[in-house]
ZALUM-406940 format. One record per atom (N, C-alpha, C, O): residue number from 0; residue in three letters; atom name; x, y, z. Coordinates in steps of 0.02 Angstrom, whole numbers, plus 32768, in hexadecimal, padded with zeros to 4 digits. Layout:
<node NUM; 'ALA'; 'CA'; <X; Y; Z>> ...
END
This chain:
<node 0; 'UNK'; 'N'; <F370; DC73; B9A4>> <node 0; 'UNK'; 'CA'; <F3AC; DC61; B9C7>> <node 0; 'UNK'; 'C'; <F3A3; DC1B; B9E7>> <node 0; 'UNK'; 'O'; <F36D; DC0A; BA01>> <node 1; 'UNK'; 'N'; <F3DA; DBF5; B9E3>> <node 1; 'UNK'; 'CA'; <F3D1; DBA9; B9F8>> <node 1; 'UNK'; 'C'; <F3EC; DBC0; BA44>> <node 1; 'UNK'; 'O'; <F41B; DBE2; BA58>> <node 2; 'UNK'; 'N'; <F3A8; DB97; BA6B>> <node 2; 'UNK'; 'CA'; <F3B3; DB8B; BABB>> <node 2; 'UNK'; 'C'; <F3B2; DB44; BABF>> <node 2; 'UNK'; 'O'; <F396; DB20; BA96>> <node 3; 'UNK'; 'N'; <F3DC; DB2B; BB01>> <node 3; 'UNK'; 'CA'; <F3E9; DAE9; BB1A>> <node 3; 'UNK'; 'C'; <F3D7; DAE7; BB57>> <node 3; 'UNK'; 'O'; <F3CF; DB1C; BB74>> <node 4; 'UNK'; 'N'; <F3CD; DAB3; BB74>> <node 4; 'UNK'; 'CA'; <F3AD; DAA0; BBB0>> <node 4; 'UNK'; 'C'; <F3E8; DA60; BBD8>> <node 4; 'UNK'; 'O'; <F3F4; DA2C; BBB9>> <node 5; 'UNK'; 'N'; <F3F9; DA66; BBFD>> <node 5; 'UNK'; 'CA'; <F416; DA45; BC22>> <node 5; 'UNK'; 'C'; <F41A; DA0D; BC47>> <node 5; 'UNK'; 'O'; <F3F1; DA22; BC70>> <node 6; 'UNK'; 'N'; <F42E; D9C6; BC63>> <node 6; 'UNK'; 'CA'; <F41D; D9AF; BC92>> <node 6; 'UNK'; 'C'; <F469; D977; BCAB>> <node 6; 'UNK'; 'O'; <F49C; D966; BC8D>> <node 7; 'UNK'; 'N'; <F44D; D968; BCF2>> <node 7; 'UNK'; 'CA'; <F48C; D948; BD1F>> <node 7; 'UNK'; 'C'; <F474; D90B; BD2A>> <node 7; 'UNK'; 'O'; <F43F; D8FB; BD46>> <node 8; 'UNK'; 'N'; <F4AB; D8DF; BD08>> <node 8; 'UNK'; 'CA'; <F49D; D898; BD20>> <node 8; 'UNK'; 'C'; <F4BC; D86B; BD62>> <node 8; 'UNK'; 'O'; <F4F6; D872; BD4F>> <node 9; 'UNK'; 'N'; <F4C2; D84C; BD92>> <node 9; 'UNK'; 'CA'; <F4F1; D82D; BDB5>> <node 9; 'UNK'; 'C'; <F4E8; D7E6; BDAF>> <node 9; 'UNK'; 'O'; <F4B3; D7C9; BDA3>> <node 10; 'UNK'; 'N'; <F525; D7CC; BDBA>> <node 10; 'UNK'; 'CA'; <F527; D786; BDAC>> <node 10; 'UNK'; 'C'; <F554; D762; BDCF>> <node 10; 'UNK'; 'O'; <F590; D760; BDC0>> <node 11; 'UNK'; 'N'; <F536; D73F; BE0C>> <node 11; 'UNK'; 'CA'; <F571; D701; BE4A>> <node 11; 'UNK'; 'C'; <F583; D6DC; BE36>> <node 11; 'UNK'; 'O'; <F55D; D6AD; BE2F>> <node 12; 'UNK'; 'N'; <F5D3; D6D3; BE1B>> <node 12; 'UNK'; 'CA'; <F5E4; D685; BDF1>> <node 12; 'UNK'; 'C'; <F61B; D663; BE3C>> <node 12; 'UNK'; 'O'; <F64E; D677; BE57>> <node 13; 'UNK'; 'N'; <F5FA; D639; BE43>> <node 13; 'UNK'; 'CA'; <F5EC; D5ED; BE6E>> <node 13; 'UNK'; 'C'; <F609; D5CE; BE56>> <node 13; 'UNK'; 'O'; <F644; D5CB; BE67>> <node 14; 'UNK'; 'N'; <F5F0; D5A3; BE1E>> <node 14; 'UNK'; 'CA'; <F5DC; D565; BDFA>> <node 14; 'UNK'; 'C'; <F5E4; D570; BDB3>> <node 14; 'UNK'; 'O'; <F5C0; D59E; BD9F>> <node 15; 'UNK'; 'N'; <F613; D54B; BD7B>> <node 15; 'UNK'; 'CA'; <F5E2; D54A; BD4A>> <node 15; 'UNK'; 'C'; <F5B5; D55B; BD2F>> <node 15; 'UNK'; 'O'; <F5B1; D577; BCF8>> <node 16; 'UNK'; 'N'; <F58C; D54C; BD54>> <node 16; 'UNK'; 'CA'; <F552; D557; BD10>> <node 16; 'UNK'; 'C'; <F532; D58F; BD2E>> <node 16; 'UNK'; 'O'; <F4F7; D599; BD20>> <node 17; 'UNK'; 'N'; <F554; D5BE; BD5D>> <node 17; 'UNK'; 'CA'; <F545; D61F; BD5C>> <node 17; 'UNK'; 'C'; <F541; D61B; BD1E>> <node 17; 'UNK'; 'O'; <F50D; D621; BCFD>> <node 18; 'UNK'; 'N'; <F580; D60F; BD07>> <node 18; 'UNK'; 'CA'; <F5A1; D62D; BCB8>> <node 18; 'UNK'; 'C'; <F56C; D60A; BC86>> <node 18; 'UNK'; 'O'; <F56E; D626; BC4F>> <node 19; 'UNK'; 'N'; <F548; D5E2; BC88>> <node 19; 'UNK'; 'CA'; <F502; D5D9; BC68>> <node 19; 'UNK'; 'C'; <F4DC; D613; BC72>> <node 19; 'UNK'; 'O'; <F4D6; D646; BC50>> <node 20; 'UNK'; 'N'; <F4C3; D601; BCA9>> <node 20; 'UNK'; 'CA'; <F487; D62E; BCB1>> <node 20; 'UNK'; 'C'; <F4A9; D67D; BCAF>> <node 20; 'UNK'; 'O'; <F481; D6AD; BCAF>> <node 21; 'UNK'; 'N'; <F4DF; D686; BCAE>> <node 21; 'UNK'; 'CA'; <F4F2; D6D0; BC8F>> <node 21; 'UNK'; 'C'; <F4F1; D6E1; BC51>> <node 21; 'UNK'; 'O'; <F4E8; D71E; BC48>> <node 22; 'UNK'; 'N'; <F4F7; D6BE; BC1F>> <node 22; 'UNK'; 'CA'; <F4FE; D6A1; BBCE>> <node 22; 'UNK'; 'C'; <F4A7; D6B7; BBBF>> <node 22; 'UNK'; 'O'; <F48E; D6E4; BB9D>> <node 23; 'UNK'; 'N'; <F48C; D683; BBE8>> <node 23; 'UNK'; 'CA'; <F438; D68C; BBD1>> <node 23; 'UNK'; 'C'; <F42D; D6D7; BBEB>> <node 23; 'UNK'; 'O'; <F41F; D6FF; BBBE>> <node 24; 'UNK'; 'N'; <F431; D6EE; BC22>> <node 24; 'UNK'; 'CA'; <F426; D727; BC28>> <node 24; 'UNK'; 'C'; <F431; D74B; BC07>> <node 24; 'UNK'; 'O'; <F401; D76B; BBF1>> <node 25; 'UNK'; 'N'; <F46F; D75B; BBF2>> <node 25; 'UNK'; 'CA'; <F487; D791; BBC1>> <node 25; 'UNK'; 'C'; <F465; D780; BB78>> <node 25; 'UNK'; 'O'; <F439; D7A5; BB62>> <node 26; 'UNK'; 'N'; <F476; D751; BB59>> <node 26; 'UNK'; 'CA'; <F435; D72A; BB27>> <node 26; 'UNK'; 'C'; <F3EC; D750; BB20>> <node 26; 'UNK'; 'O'; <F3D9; D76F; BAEE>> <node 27; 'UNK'; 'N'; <F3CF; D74A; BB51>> <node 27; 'UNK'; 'CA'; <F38E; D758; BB67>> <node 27; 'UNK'; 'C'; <F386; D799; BB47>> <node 27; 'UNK'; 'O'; <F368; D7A6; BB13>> <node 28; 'UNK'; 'N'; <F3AA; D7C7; BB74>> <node 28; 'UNK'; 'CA'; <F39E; D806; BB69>> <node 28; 'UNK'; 'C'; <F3CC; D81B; BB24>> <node 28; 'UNK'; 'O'; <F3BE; D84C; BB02>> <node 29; 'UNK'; 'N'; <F3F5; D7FA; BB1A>> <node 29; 'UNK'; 'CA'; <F403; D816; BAC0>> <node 29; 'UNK'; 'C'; <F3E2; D817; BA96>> <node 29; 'UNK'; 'O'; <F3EF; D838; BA64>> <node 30; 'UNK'; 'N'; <F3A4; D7EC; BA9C>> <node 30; 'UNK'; 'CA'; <F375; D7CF; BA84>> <node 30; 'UNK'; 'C'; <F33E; D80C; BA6E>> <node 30; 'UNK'; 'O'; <F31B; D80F; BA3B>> <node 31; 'UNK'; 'N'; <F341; D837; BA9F>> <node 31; 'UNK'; 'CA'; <F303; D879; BA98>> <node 31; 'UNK'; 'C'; <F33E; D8B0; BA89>> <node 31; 'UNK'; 'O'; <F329; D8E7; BA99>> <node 32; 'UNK'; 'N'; <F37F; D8B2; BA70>> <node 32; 'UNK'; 'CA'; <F3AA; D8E0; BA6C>> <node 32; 'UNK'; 'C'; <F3DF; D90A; BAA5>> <node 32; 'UNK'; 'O'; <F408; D937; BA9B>> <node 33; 'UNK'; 'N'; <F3CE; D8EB; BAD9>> <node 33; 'UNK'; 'CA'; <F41D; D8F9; BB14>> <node 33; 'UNK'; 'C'; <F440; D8E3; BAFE>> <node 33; 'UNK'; 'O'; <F435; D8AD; BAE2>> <node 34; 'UNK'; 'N'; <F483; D901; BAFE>> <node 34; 'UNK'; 'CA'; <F4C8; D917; BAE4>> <node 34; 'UNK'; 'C'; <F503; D91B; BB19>> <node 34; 'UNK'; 'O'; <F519; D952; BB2A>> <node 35; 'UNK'; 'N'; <F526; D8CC; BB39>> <node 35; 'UNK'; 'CA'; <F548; D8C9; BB72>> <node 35; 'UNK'; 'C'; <F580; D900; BB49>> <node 35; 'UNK'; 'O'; <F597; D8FB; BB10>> <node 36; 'UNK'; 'N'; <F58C; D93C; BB83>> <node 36; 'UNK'; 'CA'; <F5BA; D980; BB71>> <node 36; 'UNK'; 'C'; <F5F2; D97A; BB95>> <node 36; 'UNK'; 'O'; <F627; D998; BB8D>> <node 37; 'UNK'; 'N'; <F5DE; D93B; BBD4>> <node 37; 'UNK'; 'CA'; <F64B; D93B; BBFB>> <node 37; 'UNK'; 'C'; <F619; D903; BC2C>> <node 37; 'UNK'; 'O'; <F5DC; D8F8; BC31>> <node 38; 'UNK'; 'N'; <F658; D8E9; BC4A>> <node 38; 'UNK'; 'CA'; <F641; D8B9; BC90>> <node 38; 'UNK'; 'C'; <F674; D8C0; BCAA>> <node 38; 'UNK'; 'O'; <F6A7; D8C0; BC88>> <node 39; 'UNK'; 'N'; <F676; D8CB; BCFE>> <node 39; 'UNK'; 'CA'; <F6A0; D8B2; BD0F>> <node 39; 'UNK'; 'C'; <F6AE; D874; BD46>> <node 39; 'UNK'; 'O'; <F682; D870; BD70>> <node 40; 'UNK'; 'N'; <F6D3; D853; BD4B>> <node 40; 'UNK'; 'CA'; <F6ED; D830; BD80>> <node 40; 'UNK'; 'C'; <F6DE; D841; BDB9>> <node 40; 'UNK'; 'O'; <F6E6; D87D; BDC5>> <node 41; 'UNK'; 'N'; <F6C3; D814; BDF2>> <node 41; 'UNK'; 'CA'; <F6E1; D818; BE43>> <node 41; 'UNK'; 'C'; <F6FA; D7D2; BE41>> <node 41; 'UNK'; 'O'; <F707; D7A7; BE16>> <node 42; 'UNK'; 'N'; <F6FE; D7D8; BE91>> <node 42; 'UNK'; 'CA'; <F70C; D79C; BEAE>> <node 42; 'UNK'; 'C'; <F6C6; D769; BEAF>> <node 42; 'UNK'; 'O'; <F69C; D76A; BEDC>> <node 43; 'UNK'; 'N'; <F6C4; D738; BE6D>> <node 43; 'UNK'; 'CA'; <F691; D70F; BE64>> <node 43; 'UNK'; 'C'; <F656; D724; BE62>> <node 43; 'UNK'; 'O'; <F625; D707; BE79>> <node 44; 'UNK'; 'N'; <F657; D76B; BE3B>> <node 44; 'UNK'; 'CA'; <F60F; D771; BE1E>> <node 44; 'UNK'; 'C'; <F636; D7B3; BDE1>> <node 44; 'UNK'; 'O'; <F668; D7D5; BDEA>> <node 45; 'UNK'; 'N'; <F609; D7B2; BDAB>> <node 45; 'UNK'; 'CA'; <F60E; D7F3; BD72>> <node 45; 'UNK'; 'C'; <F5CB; D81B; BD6C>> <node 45; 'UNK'; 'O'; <F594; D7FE; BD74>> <node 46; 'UNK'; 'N'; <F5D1; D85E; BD5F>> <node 46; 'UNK'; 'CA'; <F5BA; D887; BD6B>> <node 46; 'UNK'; 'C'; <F5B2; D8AB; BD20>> <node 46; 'UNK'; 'O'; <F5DD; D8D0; BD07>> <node 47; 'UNK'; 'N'; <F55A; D892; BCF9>> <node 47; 'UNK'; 'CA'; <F568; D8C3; BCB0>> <node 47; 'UNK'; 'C'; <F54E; D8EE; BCBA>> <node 47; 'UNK'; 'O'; <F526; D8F6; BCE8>> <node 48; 'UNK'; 'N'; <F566; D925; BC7E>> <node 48; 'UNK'; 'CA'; <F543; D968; BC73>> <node 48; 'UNK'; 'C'; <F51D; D94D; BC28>> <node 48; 'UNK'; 'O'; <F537; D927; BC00>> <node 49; 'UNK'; 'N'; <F4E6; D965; BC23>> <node 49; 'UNK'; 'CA'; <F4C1; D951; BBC1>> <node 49; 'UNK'; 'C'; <F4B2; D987; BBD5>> <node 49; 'UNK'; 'O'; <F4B5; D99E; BC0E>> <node 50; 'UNK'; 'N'; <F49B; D9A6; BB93>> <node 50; 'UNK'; 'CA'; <F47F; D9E8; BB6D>> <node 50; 'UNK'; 'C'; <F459; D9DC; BB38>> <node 50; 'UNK'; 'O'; <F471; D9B2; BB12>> <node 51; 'UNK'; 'N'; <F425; D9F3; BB27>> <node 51; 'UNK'; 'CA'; <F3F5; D9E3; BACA>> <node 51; 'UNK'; 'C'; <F3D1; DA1D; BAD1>> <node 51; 'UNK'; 'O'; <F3C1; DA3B; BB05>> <node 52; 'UNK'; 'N'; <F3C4; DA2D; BA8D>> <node 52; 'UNK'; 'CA'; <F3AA; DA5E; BA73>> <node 52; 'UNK'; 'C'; <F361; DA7F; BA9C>> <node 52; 'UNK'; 'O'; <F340; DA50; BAB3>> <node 53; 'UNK'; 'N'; <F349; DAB3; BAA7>> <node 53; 'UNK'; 'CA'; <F317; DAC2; BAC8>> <node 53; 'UNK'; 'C'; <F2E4; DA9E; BAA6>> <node 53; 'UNK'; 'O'; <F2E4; DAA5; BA69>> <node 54; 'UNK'; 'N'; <F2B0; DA73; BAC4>> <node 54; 'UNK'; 'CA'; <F271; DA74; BAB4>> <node 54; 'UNK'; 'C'; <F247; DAC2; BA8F>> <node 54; 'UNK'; 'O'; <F238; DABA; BA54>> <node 55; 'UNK'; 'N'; <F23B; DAEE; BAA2>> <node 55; 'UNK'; 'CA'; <F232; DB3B; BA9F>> <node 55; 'UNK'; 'C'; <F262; DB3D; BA55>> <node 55; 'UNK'; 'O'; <F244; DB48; BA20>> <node 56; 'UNK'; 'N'; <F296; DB35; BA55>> <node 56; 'UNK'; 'CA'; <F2C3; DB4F; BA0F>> <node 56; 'UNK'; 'C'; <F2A2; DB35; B9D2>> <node 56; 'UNK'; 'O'; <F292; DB53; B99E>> <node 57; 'UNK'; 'N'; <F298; DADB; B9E9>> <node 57; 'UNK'; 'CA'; <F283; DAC2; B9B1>> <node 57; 'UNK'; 'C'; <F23F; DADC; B98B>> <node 57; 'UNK'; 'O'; <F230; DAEC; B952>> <node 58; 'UNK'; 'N'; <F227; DAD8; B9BA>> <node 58; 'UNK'; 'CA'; <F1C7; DAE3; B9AF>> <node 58; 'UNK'; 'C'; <F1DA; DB2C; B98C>> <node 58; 'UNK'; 'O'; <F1D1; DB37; B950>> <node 59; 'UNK'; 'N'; <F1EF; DB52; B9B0>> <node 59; 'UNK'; 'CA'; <F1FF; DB95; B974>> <node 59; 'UNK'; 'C'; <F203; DB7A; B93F>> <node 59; 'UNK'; 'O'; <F1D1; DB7E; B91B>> <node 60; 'UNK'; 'N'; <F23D; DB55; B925>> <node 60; 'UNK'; 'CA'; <F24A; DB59; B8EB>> <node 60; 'UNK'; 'C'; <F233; DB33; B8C1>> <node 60; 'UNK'; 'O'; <F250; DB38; B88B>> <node 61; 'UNK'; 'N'; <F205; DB09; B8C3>> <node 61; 'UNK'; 'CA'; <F1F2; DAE5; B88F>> <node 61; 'UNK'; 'C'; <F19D; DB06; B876>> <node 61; 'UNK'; 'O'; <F17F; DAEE; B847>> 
END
């Protein structure tokens, strides 16, 4: 059975180039397989949810 693992990102957009360093962030971690699943809006900052496959699932299966 495929398990997922979860995690919460936050992000203060200020400036410009938040929205950089939010880009690389999210980048970063797509990079090892996080999967942005929703964001939402506040007042000058976004808030992701990512999800990827369990570490544990994979190693099972190969």
């Amino acid at each position: 059975m495929t398990t997922f693992e979860y995690d919460i990102l936050f992000f203060q957009m200020k400036k410009q180039k938040d929205y950089n360093a939010m880009r690389s962030a999210l980048n970063e971690r797509g990079g090892v397989g996080w999967e942005v699943i929703t964001a939402e809006a506040g007042d000058y900052s976004y808030t992701t949810f990512l999800k990827r496959e369990s570490l544990a699932t994979k190693a099972a299966s190969e």
